[in-house]
C-alpha positions in Angstrom: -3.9 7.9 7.0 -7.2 6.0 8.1 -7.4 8.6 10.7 -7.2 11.7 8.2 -9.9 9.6 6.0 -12.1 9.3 8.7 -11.7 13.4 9.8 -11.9 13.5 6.1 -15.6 12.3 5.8 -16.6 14.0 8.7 -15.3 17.4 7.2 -12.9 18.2 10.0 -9.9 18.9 7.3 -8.8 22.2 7.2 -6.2 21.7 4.3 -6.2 19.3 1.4 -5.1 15.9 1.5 -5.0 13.4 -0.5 -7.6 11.3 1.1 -10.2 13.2 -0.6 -8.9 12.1 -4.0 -10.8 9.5 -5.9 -7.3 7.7 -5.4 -7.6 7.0 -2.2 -10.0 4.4 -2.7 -8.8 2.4 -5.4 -10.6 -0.8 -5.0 -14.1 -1.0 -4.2 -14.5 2.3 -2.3 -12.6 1.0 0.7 -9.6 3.8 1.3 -6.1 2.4 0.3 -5.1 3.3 3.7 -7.6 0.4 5.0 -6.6 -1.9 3.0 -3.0 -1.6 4.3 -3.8 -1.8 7.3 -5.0 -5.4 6.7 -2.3 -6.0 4.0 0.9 -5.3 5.8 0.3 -7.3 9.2 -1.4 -10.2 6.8 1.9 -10.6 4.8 4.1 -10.5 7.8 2.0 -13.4 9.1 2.5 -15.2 6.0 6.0 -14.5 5.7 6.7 -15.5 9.2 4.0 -19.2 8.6 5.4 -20.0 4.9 7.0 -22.8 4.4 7.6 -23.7 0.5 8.1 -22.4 -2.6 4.8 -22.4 -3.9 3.4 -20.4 -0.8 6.1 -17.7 -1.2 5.5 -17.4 -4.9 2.2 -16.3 -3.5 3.4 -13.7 -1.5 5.7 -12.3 -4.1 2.9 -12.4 -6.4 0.7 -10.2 -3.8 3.8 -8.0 -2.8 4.3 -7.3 -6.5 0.9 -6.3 -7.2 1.1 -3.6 -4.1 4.1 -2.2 -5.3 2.4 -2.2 -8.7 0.0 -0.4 -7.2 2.0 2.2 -5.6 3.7 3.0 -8.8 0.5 4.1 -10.0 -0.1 6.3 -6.3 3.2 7.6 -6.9 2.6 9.0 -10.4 -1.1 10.1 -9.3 1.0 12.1 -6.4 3.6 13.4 -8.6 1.6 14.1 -11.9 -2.5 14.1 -11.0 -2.7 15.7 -7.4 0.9 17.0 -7.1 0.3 17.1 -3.4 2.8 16.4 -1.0 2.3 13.0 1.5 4.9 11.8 3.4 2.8 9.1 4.3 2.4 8.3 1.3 5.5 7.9 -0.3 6.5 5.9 3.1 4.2 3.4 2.0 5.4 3.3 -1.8 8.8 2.8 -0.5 7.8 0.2 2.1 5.5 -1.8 -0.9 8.8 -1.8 -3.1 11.1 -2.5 -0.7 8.7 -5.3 0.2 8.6 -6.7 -3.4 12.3 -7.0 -3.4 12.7 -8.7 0.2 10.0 -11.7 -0.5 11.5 -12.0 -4.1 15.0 -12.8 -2.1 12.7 -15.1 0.1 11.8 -16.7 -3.0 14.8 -17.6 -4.6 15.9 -18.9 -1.4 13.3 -21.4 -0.6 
């Protein structure tokens, strides 16, 4: 997805996406896509380095807000854009599934 957002803004697209939606950049501007790209490798770091209960509340807390946020991407893509995005939903399911893995991680520390 940061690729088609960057052929995006060059104007090399020669079909609709959904990186030209507003909703593709969220927070700030920056494209979701960016921000996942720091968010997924950031948690699996501190997954893999946490150590007590407090620092995986944390994480649950973050994980929860992304899948929070993909709730909301999923009814833009269903409802608002109604454009298809494999990608997309990929993510959603990844950010939920992720909510529900570090919430086991949680209750187990």
């Amino acid at each position: 997805m940061l690729r088609k957002g960057k052929a995006a803004a060059r104007g090399e697209l020669s079909e609709p996406s959904v990186v030209q939606t507003p909703r593709a950049r969220l927070f700030g501007g920056i494209p979701n896509a960016t921000l996942g790209a720091i968010y997924y490798p950031a948690l699996g770091l501190a997954i893999w380095l946490a150590t007590d209960r407090s620092e995986f509340l944390v994480l649950f807390l973050a994980a929860l807000m992304a899948a929070g946020v993909s709730v909301v991407l999923a009814y833009s893509l269903l409802f608002v854009t109604r454009m298809p995005c494999m990608y997309c939903w990929t993510s959603h399911v990844i950010n939920w599934l992720l909510a529900i893995g570090v919430a086991a991680l949680l209750v187990q520390s």
